[in-house]
C-alpha positions as CSV (number, residue, x, y, z in Angstrom):
1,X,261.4,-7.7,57.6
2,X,258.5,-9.1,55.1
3,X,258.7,-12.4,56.8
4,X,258.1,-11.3,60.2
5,X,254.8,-9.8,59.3
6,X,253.0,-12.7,59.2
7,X,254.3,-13.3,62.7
8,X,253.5,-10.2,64.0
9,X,250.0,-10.1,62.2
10,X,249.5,-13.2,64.4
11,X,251.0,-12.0,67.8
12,X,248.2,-8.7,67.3
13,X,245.5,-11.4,66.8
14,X,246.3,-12.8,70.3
15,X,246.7,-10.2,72.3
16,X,243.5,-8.3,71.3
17,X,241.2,-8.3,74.4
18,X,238.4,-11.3,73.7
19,X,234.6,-9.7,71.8
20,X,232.6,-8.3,74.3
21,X,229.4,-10.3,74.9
22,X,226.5,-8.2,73.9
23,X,224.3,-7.6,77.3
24,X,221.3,-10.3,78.0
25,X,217.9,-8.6,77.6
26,X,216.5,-9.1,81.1
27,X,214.0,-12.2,81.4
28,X,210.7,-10.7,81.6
29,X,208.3,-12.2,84.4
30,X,206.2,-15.2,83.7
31,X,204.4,-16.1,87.1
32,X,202.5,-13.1,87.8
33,X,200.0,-12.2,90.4
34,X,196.8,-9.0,90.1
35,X,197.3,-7.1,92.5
36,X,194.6,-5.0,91.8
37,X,191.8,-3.7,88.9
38,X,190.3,-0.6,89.4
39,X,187.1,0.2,86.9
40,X,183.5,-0.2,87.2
41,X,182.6,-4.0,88.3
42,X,181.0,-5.2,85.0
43,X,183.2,-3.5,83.0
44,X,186.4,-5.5,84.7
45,X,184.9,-8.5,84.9
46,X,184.3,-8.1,81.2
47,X,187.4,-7.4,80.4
48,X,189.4,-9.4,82.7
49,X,187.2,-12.3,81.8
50,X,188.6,-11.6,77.6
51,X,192.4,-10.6,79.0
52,X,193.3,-13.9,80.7
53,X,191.8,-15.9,78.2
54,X,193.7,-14.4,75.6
55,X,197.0,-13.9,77.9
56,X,196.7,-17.8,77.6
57,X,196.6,-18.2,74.3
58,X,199.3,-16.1,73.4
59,X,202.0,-16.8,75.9
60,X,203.1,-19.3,78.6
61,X,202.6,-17.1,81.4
62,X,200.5,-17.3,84.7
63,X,198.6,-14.9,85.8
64,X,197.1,-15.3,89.4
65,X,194.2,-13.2,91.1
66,X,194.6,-11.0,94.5
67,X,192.8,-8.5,94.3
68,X,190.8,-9.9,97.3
69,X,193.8,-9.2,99.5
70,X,193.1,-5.4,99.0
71,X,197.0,-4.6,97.9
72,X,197.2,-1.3,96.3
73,X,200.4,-2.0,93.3
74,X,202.3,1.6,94.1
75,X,202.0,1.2,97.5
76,X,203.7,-2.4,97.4
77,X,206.3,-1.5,95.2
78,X,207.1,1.8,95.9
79,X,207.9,-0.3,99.9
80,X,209.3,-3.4,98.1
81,X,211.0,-4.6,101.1
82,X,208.7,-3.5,103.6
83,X,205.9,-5.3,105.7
84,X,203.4,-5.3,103.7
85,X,204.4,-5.8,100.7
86,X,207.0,-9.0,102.0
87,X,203.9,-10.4,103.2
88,X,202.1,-9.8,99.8
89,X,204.7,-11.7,98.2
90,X,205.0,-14.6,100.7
91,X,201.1,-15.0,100.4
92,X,201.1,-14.7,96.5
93,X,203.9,-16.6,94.8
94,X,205.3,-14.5,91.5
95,X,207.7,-12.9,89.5
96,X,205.4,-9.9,89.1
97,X,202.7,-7.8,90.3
98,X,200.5,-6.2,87.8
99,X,198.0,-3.4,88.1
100,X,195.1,-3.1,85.6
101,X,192.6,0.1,85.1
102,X,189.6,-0.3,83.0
103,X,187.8,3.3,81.9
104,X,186.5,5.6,81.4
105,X,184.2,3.9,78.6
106,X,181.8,5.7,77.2
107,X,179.0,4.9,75.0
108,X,176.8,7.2,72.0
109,X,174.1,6.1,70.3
110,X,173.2,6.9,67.1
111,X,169.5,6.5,65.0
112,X,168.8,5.3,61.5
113,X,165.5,5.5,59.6
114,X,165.5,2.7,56.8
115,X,163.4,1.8,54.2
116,X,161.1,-0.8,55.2
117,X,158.5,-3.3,53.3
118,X,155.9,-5.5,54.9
119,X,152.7,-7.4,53.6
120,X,149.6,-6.1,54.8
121,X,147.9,-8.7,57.2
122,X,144.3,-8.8,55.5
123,X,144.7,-7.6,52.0
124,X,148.5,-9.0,51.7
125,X,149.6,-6.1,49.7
126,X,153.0,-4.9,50.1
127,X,153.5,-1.8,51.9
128,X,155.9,0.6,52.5
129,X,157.0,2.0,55.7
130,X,160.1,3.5,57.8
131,X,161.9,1.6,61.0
132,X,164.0,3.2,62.9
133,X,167.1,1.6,64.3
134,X,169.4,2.8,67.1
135,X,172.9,1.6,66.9
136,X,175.7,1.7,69.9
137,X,178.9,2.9,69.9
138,X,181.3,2.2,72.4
139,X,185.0,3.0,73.6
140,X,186.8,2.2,76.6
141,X,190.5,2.8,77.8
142,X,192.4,0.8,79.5
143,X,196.1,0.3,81.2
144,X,198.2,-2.0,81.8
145,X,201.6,-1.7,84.8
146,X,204.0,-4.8,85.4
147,X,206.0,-4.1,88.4
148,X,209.1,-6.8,89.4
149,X,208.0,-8.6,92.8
150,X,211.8,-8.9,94.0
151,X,212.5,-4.7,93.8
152,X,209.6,-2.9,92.2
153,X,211.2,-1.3,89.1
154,X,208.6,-0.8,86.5
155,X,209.1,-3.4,83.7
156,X,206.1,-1.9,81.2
157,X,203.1,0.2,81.3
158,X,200.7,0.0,78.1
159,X,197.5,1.7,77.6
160,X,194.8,0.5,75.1
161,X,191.4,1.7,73.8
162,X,188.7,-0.5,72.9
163,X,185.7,-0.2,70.8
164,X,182.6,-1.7,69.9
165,X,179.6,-1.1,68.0
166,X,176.3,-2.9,69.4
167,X,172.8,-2.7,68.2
168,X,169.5,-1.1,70.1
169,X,168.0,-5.2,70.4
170,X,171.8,-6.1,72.8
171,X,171.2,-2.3,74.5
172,X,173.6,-0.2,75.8
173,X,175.0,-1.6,78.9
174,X,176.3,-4.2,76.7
175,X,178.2,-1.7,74.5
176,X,179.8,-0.9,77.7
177,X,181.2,-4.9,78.1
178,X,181.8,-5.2,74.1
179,X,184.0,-2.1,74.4
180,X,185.6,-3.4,77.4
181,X,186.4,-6.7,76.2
182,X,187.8,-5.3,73.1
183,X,190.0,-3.4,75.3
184,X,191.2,-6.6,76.5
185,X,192.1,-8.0,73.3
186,X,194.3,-4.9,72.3
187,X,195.9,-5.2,75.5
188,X,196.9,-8.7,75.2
189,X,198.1,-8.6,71.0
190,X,200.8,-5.6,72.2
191,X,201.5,-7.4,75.1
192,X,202.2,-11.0,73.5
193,X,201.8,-10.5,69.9
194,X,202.2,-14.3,68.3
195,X,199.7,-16.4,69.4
196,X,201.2,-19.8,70.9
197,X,197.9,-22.1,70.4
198,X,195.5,-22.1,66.8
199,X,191.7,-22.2,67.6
């Protein structure tokens, strides 16, 4: 009986069904179009501007612009095979459709009074005075959707918030673009997080 153990050890072996494969995570999109950018202009240009540069950078993926085309992402995808969005996709070659919303950013400012010396102009003696100096803060919010292009099911959704801190001599409408562009940086380290080219 011992010696037909080995034998039957080896006939188990064989007729045990083959290891399951574990399941392929699905391919993510690399050729992807804008669809659309909602936000206040300069603060989307300003951000936009950062986020493809960086998208670049970081990943081997194409991103091109439509927002020109007026598409509206929910309505395409939630009518993936419909006429409007089949003639989005024929006109805009992609794996995916992405929607991007800047905002709210918001902006306080804050003053400081510091210590301040200076050399009298005719006598040359130091003197003493105060200057007061108004710093910037900034936040802004932004989110990111990546829809497929072939059936519309949501592949991700991030959100991000900026921030940026910009003295009185820049102003504050360029608090508003520091916090933005910020924004865009965040966005792109969750989204790709290993850069692919060194500066």
């Amino acid at each position: 009986m011992s010696s037909l153990l080995p034998a039957l050890a080896a006939l188990t072996l064989l007729a045990a069904p083959p290891a399951e494969k574990p399941a392929e995570k699905p391919k993510e999109p690399t050729q992807l179009v804008l669809v659309e950018a909602k936000g206040a202009d300069a603060e989307v240009e300003a951000f936009l501007s950062r986020f493809l540069f960086e998208v670049t950078e970081r990943a081997n993926v194409g991103i091109a612009d439509a927002r020109l085309s007026g598409g509206v992402l929910g309505d395409l995808a939630a009518d993936i095979k419909g006429e409007a969005a089949t003639q989005f996709r024929e006109a805009n070659k992609g794996d995916g459709w992405i929607g991007i919303e800047v905002g709210p950013c918001m902006v306080e400012s804050r003053d400081a009074t510091i210590p301040k010396v200076t050399q009298h102009p005719v006598t040359g003696r130091e003197v003493s005075t105060f200057e007061t100096v108004r710093t910037f803060y900034g936040t802004c919010t932004a989110s990111y959707k990546l829809v497929d292009a072939n059936d519309g099911h949501v592949v991700k959704t991030v959100a991000v918030k900026g921030s940026a801190t910009v003295t009185a001599v820049e102003g504050m409408a360029d608090s508003y673009d520091a916090a933005a562009s910020d924004a865009a940086d965040q966005l792109a380290k969750k989204l790709y997080p290993k850069r692919i080219k060194t500066k």
